[in-house]
C-alpha positions as CSV (number, residue, x, y, z in Angstrom):
1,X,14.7,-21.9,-1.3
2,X,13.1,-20.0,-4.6
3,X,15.1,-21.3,-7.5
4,X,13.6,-19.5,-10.7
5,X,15.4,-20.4,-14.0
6,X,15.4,-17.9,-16.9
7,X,16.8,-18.5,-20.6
8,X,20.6,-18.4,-20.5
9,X,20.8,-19.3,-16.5
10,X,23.0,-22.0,-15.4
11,X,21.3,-25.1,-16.0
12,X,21.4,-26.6,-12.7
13,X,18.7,-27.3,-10.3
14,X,17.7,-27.0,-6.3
15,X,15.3,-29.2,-5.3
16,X,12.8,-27.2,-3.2
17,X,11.2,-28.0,0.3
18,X,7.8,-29.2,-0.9
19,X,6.2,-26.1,1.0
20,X,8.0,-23.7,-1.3
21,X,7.2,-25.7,-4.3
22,X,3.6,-25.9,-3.9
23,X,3.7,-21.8,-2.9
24,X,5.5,-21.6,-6.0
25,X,2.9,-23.8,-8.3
26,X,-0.3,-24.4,-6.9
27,X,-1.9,-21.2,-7.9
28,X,-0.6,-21.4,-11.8
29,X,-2.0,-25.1,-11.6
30,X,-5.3,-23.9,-10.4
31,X,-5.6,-20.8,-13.0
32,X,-5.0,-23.6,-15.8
33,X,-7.5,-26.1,-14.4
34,X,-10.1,-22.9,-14.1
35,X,-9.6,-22.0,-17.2
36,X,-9.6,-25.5,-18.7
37,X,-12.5,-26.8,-16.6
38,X,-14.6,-23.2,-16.3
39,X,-15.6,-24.3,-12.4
40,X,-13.5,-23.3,-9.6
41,X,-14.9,-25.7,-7.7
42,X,-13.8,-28.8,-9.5
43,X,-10.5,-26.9,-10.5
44,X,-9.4,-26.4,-6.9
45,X,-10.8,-30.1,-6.3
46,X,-8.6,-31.7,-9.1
47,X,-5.7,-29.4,-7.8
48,X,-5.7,-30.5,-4.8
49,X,-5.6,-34.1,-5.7
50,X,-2.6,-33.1,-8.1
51,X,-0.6,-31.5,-5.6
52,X,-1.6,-34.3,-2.7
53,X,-0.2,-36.9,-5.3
54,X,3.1,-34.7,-5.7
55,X,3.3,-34.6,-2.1
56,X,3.6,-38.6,-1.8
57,X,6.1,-39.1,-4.8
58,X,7.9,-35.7,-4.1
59,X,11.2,-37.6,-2.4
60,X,11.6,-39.5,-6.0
61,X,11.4,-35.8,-8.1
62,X,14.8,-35.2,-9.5
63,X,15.3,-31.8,-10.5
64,X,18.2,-32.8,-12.4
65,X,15.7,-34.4,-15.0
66,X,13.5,-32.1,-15.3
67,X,12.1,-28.4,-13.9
68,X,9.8,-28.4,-11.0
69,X,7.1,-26.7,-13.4
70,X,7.3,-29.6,-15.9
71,X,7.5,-32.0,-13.5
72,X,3.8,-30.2,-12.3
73,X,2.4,-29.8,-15.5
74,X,3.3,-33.4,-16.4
75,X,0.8,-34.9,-13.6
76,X,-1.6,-31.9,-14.0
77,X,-1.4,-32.8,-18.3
78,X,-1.9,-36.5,-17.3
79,X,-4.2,-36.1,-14.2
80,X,-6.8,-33.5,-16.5
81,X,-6.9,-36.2,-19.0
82,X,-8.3,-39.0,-16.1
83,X,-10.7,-36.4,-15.2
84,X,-12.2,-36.0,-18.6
85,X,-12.1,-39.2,-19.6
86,X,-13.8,-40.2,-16.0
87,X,-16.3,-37.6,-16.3
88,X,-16.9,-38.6,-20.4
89,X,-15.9,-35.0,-21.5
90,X,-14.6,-35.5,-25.0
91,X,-11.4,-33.3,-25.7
92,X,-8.8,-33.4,-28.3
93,X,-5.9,-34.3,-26.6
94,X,-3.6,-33.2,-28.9
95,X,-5.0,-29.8,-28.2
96,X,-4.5,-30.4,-24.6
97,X,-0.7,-30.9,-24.7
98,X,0.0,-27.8,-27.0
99,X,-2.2,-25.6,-24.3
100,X,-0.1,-27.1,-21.4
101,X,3.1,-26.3,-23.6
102,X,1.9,-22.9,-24.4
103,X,0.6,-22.3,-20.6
104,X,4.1,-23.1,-19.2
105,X,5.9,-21.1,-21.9
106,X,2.9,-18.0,-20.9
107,X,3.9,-18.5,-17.4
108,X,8.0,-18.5,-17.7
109,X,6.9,-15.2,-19.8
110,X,5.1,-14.2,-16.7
111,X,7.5,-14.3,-14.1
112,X,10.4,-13.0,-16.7
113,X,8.0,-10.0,-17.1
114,X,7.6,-9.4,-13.2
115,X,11.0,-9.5,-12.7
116,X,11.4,-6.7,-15.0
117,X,8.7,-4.7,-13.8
118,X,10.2,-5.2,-10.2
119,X,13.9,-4.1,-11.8
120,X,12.2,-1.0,-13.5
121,X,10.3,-0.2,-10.4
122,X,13.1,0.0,-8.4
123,X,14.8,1.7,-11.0
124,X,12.3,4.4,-11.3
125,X,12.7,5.0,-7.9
126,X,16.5,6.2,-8.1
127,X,15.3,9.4,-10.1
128,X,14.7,12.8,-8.8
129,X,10.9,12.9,-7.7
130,X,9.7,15.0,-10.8
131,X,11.4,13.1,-12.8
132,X,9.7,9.9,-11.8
133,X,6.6,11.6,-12.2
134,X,7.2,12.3,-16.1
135,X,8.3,9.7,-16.6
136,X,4.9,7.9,-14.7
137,X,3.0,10.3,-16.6
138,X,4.5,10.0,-20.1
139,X,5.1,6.0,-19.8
140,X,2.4,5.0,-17.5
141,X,-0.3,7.5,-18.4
142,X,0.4,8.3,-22.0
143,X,0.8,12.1,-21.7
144,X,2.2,13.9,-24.0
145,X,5.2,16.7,-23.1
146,X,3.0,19.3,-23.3
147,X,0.3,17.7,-21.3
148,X,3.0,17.1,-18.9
149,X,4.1,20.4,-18.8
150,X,0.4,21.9,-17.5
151,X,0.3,19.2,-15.1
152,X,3.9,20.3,-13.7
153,X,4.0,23.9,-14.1
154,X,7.0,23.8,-16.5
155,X,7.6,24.1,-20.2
156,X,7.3,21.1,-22.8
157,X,10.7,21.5,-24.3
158,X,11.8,21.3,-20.2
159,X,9.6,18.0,-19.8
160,X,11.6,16.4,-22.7
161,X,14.9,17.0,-21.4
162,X,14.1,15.8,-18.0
163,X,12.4,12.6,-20.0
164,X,15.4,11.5,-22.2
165,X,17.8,12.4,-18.9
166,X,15.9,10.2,-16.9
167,X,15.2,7.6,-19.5
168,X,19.1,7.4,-20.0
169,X,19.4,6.8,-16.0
170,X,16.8,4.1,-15.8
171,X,18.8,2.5,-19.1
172,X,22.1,2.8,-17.4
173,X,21.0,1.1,-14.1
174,X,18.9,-1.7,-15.8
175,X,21.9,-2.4,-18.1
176,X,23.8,-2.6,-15.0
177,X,21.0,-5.8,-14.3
178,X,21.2,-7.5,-17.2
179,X,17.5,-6.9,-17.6
């Protein structure tokens, strides 16, 4: 059970099987520890650790209390520091916890943006097939209408009507999304 809130979405939570939780987290964890640690090998080392201490304590997360990605990022924050100070790596800690607060503010930014991408995918492909390709071409490929219009064998002023037509559609059916 995925359970993915946005800004403005009802504020309660599902706790989710462990499996999907760690499908949903362990990769973000281990592109922060990369990038904080700069060697895969000990990044996928400390995450594994993380998420094998998340694992044990798992039946006492509440996600009432708090969201399964802070409750992560709370024993990666806390779990990153041990490692440093273990190793006798000297970091600002202070800096630490605004990059963890800016990392899970990246990522809900992230998956917000995927989901729109995946709305105006689908979107896209309600259009006529040439107008999906000016809009691909103009959008997506930064063509211009008369570039367009050698590409498709039709005249520039055409390729604009087809564009604002079709941009109207794909604002019509993402308004009907909320997106």
């Amino acid at each position: 059970m995925k359970v993915i809130s946005f800004p403005g979405s009802e504020n309660k939570r599902i706790k989710p099987t462990f499996e999907e939780f760690y499908k949903a987290y362990y990769k973000k964890v281990l592109f922060f520890l990369n990038k904080k640690l700069e060697n895969m090998t000990e990044a996928e080392d400390l995450a594994s650790n993380i998420f094998l201490y998340a694992y044990r304590i798992y039946e006492n997360y509440d996600p009432s209390k708090s969201a399964p990605q802070t409750w992560i990022f709370t024993i990666t924050r806390t779990r990153l520091i041990n490692y440093y100070r273990d190793h006798h790596i000297d970091v600002d800690i202070s800096e630490l916890e605004n990059v963890l607060t800016y990392e899970e503010t990246e990522m809900e930014k992230a998956a917000y943006l995927q989901e729109v991408r995946n709305t105006l995918a689908r979107a896209i492909k309600t259009l006529q097939p040439i107008d999906q390709k000016i809009v691909i071409l103009s959008y997506f490929k930064g063509k211009n209408s008369n570039e367009i219009g050698e590409l498709l064998s039709m005249n520039p002023g055409t390729v604009r009507v087809r564009l604002k037509r079709a941009l109207e559609k794909l604002e019509k059916h993402c308004e009907a999304l909320r997106v």
